[in-house]
C-alpha positions as CSV (number, residue, x, y, z in Angstrom):
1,X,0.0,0.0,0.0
2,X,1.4,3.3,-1.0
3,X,1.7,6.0,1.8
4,X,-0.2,9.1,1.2
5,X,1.3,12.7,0.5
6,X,0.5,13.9,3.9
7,X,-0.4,11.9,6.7
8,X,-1.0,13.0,9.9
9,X,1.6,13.4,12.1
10,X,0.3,11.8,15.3
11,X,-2.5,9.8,15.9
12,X,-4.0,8.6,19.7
13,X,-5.4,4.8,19.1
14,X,-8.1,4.7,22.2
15,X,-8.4,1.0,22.8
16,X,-9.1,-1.4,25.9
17,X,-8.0,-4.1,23.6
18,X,-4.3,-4.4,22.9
19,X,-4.7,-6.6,20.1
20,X,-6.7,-4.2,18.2
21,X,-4.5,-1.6,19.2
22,X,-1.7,-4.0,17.9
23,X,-3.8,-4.1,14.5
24,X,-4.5,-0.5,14.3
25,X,-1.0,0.4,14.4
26,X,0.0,-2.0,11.9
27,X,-2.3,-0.2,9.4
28,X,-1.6,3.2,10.3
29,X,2.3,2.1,9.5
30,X,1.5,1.8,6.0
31,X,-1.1,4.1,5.1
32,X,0.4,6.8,7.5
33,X,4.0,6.0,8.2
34,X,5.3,8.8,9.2
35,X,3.1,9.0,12.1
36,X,4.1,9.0,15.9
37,X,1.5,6.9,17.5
38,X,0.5,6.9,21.1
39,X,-1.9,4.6,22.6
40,X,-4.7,5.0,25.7
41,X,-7.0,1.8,26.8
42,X,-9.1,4.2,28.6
43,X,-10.8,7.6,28.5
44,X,-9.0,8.5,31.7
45,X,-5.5,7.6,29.8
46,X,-7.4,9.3,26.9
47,X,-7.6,12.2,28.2
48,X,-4.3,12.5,30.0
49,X,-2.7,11.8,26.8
50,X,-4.8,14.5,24.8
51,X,-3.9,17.4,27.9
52,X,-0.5,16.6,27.4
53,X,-0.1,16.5,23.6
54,X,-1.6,17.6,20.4
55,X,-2.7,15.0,17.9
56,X,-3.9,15.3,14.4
57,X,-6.3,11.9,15.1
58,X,-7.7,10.5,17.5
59,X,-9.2,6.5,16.9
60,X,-12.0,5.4,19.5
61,X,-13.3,2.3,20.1
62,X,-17.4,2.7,21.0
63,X,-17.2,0.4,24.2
64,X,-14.4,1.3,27.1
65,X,-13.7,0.1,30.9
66,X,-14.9,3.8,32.0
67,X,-17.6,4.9,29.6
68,X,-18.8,5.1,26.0
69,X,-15.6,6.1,23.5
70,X,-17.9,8.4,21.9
71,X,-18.2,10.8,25.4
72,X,-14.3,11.9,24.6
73,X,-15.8,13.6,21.7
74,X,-18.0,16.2,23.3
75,X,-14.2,16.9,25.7
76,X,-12.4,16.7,22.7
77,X,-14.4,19.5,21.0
78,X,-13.9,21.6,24.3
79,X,-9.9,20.4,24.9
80,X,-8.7,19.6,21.6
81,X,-10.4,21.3,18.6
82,X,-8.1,21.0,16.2
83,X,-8.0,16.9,16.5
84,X,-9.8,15.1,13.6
85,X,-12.3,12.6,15.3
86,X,-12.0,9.4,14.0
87,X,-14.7,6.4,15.5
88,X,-13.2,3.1,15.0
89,X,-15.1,0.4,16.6
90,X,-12.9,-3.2,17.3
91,X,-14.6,-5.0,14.9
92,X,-13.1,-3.3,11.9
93,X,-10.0,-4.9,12.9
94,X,-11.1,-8.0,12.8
95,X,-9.2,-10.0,10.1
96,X,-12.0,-10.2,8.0
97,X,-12.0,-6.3,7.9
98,X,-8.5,-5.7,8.0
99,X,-8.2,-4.7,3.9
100,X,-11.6,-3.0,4.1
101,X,-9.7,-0.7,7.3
102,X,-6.8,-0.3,5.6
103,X,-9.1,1.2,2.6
104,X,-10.9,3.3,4.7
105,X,-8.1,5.2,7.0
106,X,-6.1,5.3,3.5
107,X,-9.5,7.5,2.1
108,X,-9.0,9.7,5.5
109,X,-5.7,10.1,4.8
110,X,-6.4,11.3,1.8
111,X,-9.5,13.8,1.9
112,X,-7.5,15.3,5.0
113,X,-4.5,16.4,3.0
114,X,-6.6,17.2,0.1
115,X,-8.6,20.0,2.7
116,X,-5.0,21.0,4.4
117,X,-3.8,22.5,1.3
Protein backbone atom coordinates (compact mmCIF):
# COMPACT_ATOMS: atom_id res chain seq x y z
CA UNK A 1 0.00 0.00 0.00
CA UNK A 2 1.39 3.30 -0.96
CA UNK A 3 1.72 5.96 1.80
CA UNK A 4 -0.17 9.08 1.18
CA UNK A 5 1.29 12.67 0.48
CA UNK A 6 0.50 13.93 3.88
CA UNK A 7 -0.42 11.88 6.74
CA UNK A 8 -0.99 12.99 9.86
CA UNK A 9 1.63 13.42 12.06
CA UNK A 10 0.26 11.81 15.28
CA UNK A 11 -2.51 9.84 15.87
CA UNK A 12 -3.98 8.62 19.67
CA UNK A 13 -5.39 4.83 19.14
CA UNK A 14 -8.06 4.68 22.17
CA UNK A 15 -8.44 0.98 22.76
CA UNK A 16 -9.09 -1.44 25.88
CA UNK A 17 -8.05 -4.13 23.61
CA UNK A 18 -4.28 -4.36 22.90
CA UNK A 19 -4.66 -6.58 20.07
CA UNK A 20 -6.73 -4.21 18.16
CA UNK A 21 -4.46 -1.63 19.21
CA UNK A 22 -1.68 -3.96 17.89
CA UNK A 23 -3.78 -4.08 14.49
CA UNK A 24 -4.48 -0.53 14.35
CA UNK A 25 -0.96 0.41 14.42
CA UNK A 26 0.03 -2.05 11.90
CA UNK A 27 -2.30 -0.16 9.38
CA UNK A 28 -1.58 3.16 10.26
CA UNK A 29 2.35 2.06 9.55
CA UNK A 30 1.51 1.82 5.96
CA UNK A 31 -1.07 4.08 5.10
CA UNK A 32 0.43 6.80 7.55
CA UNK A 33 3.98 6.02 8.19
CA UNK A 34 5.35 8.78 9.19
CA UNK A 35 3.10 9.04 12.06
CA UNK A 36 4.06 9.03 15.91
CA UNK A 37 1.46 6.87 17.45
CA UNK A 38 0.52 6.89 21.07
CA UNK A 39 -1.90 4.63 22.57
CA UNK A 40 -4.74 5.00 25.69
CA UNK A 41 -7.04 1.81 26.78
CA UNK A 42 -9.09 4.17 28.55
CA UNK A 43 -10.79 7.56 28.47
CA UNK A 44 -9.04 8.52 31.72
CA UNK A 45 -5.45 7.61 29.81
CA UNK A 46 -7.36 9.32 26.88
CA UNK A 47 -7.65 12.20 28.21
CA UNK A 48 -4.25 12.54 30.04
CA UNK A 49 -2.71 11.84 26.80
CA UNK A 50 -4.83 14.54 24.82
CA UNK A 51 -3.85 17.43 27.85
CA UNK A 52 -0.47 16.57 27.43
CA UNK A 53 -0.15 16.45 23.65
CA UNK A 54 -1.59 17.62 20.38
CA UNK A 55 -2.72 14.99 17.94
CA UNK A 56 -3.93 15.29 14.38
CA UNK A 57 -6.32 11.86 15.09
CA UNK A 58 -7.73 10.53 17.47
CA UNK A 59 -9.18 6.53 16.87
CA UNK A 60 -12.04 5.43 19.50
CA UNK A 61 -13.29 2.28 20.14
CA UNK A 62 -17.39 2.73 21.04
CA UNK A 63 -17.22 0.40 24.21
CA UNK A 64 -14.40 1.26 27.09
CA UNK A 65 -13.66 0.13 30.86
CA UNK A 66 -14.88 3.85 31.98
CA UNK A 67 -17.62 4.90 29.65
CA UNK A 68 -18.81 5.11 25.97
CA UNK A 69 -15.61 6.07 23.46
CA UNK A 70 -17.92 8.36 21.89
CA UNK A 71 -18.17 10.85 25.37
CA UNK A 72 -14.33 11.94 24.60
CA UNK A 73 -15.85 13.55 21.65
CA UNK A 74 -17.98 16.21 23.31
CA UNK A 75 -14.16 16.93 25.75
CA UNK A 76 -12.39 16.70 22.73
CA UNK A 77 -14.40 19.52 20.98
CA UNK A 78 -13.86 21.57 24.25
CA UNK A 79 -9.92 20.36 24.89
CA UNK A 80 -8.65 19.62 21.55
CA UNK A 81 -10.37 21.33 18.62
CA UNK A 82 -8.05 20.97 16.23
CA UNK A 83 -8.02 16.86 16.46
CA UNK A 84 -9.82 15.06 13.61
CA UNK A 85 -12.31 12.61 15.27
CA UNK A 86 -11.99 9.45 13.96
CA UNK A 87 -14.66 6.44 15.52
CA UNK A 88 -13.20 3.06 15.04
CA UNK A 89 -15.06 0.40 16.57
CA UNK A 90 -12.91 -3.24 17.34
CA UNK A 91 -14.61 -4.99 14.92
CA UNK A 92 -13.08 -3.33 11.90
CA UNK A 93 -9.99 -4.88 12.85
CA UNK A 94 -11.14 -7.97 12.82
CA UNK A 95 -9.20 -9.96 10.08
CA UNK A 96 -12.04 -10.21 8.02
CA UNK A 97 -11.97 -6.33 7.87
CA UNK A 98 -8.45 -5.72 7.99
CA UNK A 99 -8.23 -4.75 3.88
CA UNK A 100 -11.60 -3.00 4.08
CA UNK A 101 -9.74 -0.66 7.34
CA UNK A 102 -6.78 -0.27 5.57
CA UNK A 103 -9.13 1.19 2.62
CA UNK A 104 -10.93 3.30 4.72
CA UNK A 105 -8.09 5.19 7.00
CA UNK A 106 -6.14 5.30 3.47
CA UNK A 107 -9.54 7.52 2.10
CA UNK A 108 -8.97 9.70 5.47
CA UNK A 109 -5.69 10.07 4.76
CA UNK A 110 -6.43 11.33 1.81
CA UNK A 111 -9.48 13.77 1.89
CA UNK A 112 -7.46 15.28 4.99
CA UNK A 113 -4.55 16.41 3.02
CA UNK A 114 -6.61 17.18 0.13
CA UNK A 115 -8.62 19.95 2.74
CA UNK A 116 -4.98 20.96 4.44
CA UNK A 117 -3.81 22.47 1.28
Amino acid sequence: MDAIASPPRSILVVDDEPVVRQRLRRVLAQVAPEAVCAEADDLRQARAQLRGATFDWVLLDVGLPDGIGLALLDWLREHAPDATRWWCPASVTTPPCCRRSRAALSAICSRTAATSN
